[in-house]
N, C-alpha and C positions, 0 to 999 in steps of 0.2 A: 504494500500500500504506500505510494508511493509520498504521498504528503504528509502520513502518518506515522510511517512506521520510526524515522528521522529522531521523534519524541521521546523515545522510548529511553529514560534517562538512566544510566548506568548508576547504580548506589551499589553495588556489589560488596563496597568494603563493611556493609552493615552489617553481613552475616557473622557471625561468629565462628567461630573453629572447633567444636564440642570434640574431646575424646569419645570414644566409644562407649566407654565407662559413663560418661557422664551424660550422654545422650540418651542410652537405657535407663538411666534413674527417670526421666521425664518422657519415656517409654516412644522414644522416637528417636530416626535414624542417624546417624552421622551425616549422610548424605541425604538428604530430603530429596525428592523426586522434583527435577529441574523445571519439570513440564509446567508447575503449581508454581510458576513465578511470576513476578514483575517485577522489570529490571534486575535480576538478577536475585531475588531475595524471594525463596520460597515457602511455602506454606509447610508448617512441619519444623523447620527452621529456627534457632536461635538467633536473638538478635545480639549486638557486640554495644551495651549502653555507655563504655567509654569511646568508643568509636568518633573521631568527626566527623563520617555519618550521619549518626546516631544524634548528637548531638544540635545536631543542623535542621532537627524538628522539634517542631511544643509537642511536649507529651506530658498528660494528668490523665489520672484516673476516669476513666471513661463512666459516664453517667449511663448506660445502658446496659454494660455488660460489668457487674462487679467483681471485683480481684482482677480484670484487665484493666492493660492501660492504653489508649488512643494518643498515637502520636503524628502531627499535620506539619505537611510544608506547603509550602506556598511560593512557587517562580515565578515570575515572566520571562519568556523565551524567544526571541524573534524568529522571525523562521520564513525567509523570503521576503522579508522586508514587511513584515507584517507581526506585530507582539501576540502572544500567545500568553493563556495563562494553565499554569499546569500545577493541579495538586495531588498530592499523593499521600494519602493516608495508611496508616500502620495500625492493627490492633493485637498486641500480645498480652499471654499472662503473665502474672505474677514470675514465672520464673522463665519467664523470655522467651517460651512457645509462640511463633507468630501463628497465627489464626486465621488471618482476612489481611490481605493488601492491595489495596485500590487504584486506581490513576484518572484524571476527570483532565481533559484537555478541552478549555472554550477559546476561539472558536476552533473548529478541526471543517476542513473541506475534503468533499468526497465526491467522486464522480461515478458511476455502476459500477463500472471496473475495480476500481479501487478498493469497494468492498468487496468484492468478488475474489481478487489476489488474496487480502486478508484474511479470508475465510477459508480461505485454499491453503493457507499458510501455517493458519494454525491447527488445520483439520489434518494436516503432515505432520503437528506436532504430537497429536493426539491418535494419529492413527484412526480414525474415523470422521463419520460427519456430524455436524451439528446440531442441536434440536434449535428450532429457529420460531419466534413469534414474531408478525411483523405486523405494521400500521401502513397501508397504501396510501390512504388520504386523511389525514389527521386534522385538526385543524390549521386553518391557513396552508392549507395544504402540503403539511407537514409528512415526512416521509418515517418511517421507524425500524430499527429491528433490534431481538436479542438473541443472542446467539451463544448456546450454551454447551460445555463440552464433557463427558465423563458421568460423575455419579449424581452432578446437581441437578434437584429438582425446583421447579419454581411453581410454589404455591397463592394462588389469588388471595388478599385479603379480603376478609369479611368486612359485609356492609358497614357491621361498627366501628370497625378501623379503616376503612377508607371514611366513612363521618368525621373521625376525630382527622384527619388528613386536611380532608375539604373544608375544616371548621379555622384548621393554622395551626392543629396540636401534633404533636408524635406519639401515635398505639405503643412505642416500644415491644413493636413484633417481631423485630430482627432486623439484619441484615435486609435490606430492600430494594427494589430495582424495577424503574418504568419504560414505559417506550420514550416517554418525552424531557426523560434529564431532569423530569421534577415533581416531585410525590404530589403537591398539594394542588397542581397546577392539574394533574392529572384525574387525582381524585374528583375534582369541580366538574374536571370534563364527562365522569363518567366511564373514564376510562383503566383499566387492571392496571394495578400496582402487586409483584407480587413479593413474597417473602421466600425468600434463599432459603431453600432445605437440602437435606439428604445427605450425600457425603461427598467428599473431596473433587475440586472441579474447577471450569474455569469458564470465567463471562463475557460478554465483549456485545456493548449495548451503544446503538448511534441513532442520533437521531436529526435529521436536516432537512432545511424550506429546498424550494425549487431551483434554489441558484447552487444549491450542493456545500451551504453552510449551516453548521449547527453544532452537538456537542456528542464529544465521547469521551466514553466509562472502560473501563476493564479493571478487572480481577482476578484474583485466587484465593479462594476459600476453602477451611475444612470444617460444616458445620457441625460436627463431632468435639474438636475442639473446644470450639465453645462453651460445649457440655463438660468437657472431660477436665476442663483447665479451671472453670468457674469454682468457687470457694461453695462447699457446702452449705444447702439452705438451713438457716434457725427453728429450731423446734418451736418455737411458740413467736407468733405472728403477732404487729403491732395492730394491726386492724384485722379480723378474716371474718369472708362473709361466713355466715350459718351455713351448716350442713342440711342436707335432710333427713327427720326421724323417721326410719323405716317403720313400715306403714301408719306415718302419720300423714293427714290430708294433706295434696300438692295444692289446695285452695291457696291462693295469695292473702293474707292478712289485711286488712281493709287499712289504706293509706290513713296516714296521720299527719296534722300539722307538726314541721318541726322549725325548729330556730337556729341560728350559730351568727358568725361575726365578718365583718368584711370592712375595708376600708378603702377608700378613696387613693387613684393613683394620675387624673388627672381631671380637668373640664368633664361632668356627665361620665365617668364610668372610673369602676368600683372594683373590687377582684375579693372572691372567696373561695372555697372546697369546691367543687363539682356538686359533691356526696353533699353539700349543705342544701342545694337547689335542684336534687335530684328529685324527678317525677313533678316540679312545681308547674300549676296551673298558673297562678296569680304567686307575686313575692313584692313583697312589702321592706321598706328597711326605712330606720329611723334613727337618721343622722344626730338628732338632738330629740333630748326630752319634749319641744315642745312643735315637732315638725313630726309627719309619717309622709312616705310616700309610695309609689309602685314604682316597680322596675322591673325587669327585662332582660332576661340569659340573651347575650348574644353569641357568647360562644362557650364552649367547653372545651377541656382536655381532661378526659376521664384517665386516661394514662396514668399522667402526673397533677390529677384532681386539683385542678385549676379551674374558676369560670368566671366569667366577664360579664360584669352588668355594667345597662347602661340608665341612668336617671334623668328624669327631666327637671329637678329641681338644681338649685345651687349648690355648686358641690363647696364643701367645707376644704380647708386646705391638705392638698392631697400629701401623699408618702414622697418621701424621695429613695431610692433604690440602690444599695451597698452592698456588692459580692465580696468575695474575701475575707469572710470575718475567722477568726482565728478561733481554735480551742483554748481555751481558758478565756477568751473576752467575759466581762459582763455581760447579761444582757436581760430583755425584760418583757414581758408579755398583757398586752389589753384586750379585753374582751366579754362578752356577756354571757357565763356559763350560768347554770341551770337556770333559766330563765323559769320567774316564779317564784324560788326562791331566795336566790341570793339578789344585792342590790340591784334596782334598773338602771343605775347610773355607771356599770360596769365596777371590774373589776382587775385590779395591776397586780401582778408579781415577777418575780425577778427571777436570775440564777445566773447561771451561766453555763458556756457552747460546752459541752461531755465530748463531744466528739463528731470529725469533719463528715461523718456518715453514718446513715442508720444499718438499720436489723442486715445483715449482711453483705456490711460494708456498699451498700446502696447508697451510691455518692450523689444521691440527688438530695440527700435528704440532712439536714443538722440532727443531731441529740441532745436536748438541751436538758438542764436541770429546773426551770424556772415551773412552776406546778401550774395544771392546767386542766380544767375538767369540761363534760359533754356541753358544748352553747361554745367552747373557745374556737372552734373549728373554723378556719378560715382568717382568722385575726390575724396583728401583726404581730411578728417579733422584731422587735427595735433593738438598736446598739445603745450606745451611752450619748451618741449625739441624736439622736431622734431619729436615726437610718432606718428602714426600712432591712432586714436582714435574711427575712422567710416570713413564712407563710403557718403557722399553727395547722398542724396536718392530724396527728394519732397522738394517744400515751399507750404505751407498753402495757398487755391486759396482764395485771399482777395477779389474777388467780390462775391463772394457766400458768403461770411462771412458777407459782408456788406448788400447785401440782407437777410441775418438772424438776424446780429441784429445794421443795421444802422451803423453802426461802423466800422472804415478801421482798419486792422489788421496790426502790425508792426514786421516785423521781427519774423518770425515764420518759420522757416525752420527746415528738418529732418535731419537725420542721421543714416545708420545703424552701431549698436557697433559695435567695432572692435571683441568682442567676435563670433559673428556671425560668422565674415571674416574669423575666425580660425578655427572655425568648417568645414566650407564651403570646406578651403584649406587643413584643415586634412582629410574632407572625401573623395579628390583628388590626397590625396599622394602628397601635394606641402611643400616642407620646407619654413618655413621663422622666421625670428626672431623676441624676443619678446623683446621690450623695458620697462622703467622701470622710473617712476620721477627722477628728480633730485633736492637739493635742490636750486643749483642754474641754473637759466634757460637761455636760449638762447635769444639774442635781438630779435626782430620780424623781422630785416631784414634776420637773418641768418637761421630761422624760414621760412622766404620765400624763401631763396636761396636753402633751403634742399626740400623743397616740388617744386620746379621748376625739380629740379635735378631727383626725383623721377619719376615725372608727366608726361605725352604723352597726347598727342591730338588724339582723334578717330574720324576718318571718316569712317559710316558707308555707303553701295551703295548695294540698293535692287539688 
């Protein structure tokens, strides 16, 4: 392929050199199967984290897949007198199994032929042909194909996860891959997004208008990996839905009003749980004691239970939004738990971050110690300067805890990062601002006078 294949950027020195010895402890080869590469770095594979390589990408803990870690670069490349932009992401475990490596080249030009050599190229490498999906006329007359080699299979998402797509959220279903270079773009359209399964393989997805410009993807992935390298899940879950009691009625329990917290993030809209405005016909929230209003789910991410309201009254002064916050910070929580009985005018308490991740090391989420009970769901957690930090999500269920191991648990409650909340709001087109420490901080009273000021009560009614 003659325009494309030029791209294909050497990092070879990333791989690491495993003994034999040492590659059997993490039950993979010395030599990983070349076929499952890109640019020279294949699936199966160690990667070499002092490497200049290595080095030469951002790599943190991956919010999707826990005990891995996501590492991205980002070039520009010119290439016949024309920039390119080429990224290449890495996902390995814990102890340097690469899993999935990716390559996205915008813009990439293609003529028939071109994909035709390439397919022919790698179908030599693979020793067979390809299974192929394709889009003839997409929209704007957009042309598609994926083309997949080996043991992968690609599975369609469900309706509920293409909703949360089309809405601006991520399902967190996996590894993902469309015709058109863009889940959410695709999802609107109606069109399959599916999820990477089955086992070891290789992907090569393009997609271009009628002048023979647009974008590609390739991969190699082992989705076993994924499985086999992930950290064991936790015996007892911070939130899990109910089981069913054998042969007790599948009747649905007749909906009930319930309540929880949200706050203000800019002009007309508001952010809380999913789960707080789940099933709501009509939701209600009341910004101050002597104000009620109605609002309106605009959007959801049940994923990472997030939801978007919008208001038609005056919004009160909104959050400002602070990724970063450290273990051992301060920090503090406002909200209106068991509505009915404890105060209507809300209630504040403190603690601080336990740790940069929850129930198995699910890096989407804080552990905080600041106590929090059923109505805090969706409030803020504030820094010391009035930041906006997470999102009040779960507490740890202490009797399940105590039936596992005899022990009451103490202040274990979640959080989701405020980085989350930014994705969420940029993938809905909502502005809001970003805050930033300071080195001198706010008293806790005026810490609580700002998160009051923020803060609204939800009443939600099936």
């Amino acid at each position: 392929m003659v325009r494309v294949v030029p791209l294909f950027l050497a990092i070879c020195v990333l791989i690491a050199s495993p003994t034999v010895a040492r590659a059997e402890q993490f039950g993979i080869t010395a030599n990983p199967d070349k076929r499952f590469a890109v640019d020279g770095l294949a699936v199966g594979g160690l990667v070499a984290p002092q490497s200049s390589a290595y080095r030469a990408y951002k790599c943190r803990a991956s919010e999707n897949y826990p005990g891995f870690t996501r590492c991205v670069r980002h070039e520009s490349k010119a290439l016949r007198g024309e920039k390119v932009d080429v990224t290449t992401s890495i996902l390995h475990s814990a102890d340097g199994v690469v899993a999935y490596i990716n390559q996205s080249i915008k813009p990439a030009h293609f003529s028939v032929r071109d994909i035709e050599q390439e397919l022919s190229r790698l179908s030599g490498r693979f020793e067979v042909s390809p299974q192929i999906k394709k889009l003839t006329d997409g929209p704007g007359g957009v042309m598609a194909l994926i083309a997949t080699w080996n043991d992968i299979q690609l599975q369609p998402l469900s309706r509920s996860d293409l909703n949360v797509l089309a809405h601006g959220g991520a399902p967190h279903a996996g590894i993902l891959v469309d015709l058109l270079g863009d889940f959410h773009r695709s999802a609107r359209m109606n069109l399959p997004v599916y999820k990477v399964a089955g086992g070891k393989g290789f992907v090569w997805a393009a997609s271009f208008d009628q002048q023979g410009t647009g974008n590609l993807r390739f991969f190699a992935m082992d989705p076993y990996l994924l499985e086999a390298h992930a950290p064991p899940s936790p015996p007892v879950a911070a939130t899990e839905p109910k089981e069913p009691i054998p042969g007790a009625s599948t009747q649905r329990p007749e909906a009930r009003e319930s309540t929880g917290t949200g706050f203000f993030v800019s002009e007309g809209f508001a952010v809380t749980n999913a789960h707080v405005v789940e099933g709501c016909s009509t939701a209600q929230v009341t910004p101050s004691l002597s104000r009620q209003e109605a609002a309106s789910v605009v959007a959801r991410d049940t994923a990472n239970d997030l939801a978007l309201l919008k208001t038609a009254g005056k919004t009160n002064i909104p959050a400002s939004l602070r990724s970063g916050v450290r273990v051992g910070e301060s920090v503090s929580v406002f909200g209106f738990p068991l509505s009915g009985i404890l105060a209507t005018g809300g209630n504040f308490t403190t603690g601080t971050v336990a740790a940069a991740a929850g129930l198995g090391d699910d890096t989407r989420y804080l552990q905080i110690t600041a106590p929090v009970q059923p109505g805090n769901s969706g409030g803020p957690l504030l820094d010391q300067d009035g930041n906006v930090v997470g999102v009040v999500v779960a507490k740890l269920n202490v009797l399940r805890v105590a039936q596992a191991t005899d022990d009451i648990a103490q202040n274990v409650n979640f959080a989701i990062k405020a980085s989350l909340l930014a994705n969420f709001l940029d993938a809905n087109g909502v502005p809001y601002s970003v805050g930033s420490p300071s080195k001198t901080h706010l008293d806790a009273p005026e810490v609580a006078a700002r998160a009051k000021t923020m803060s609204l009560f939800i009443r939600c009614s099936p």
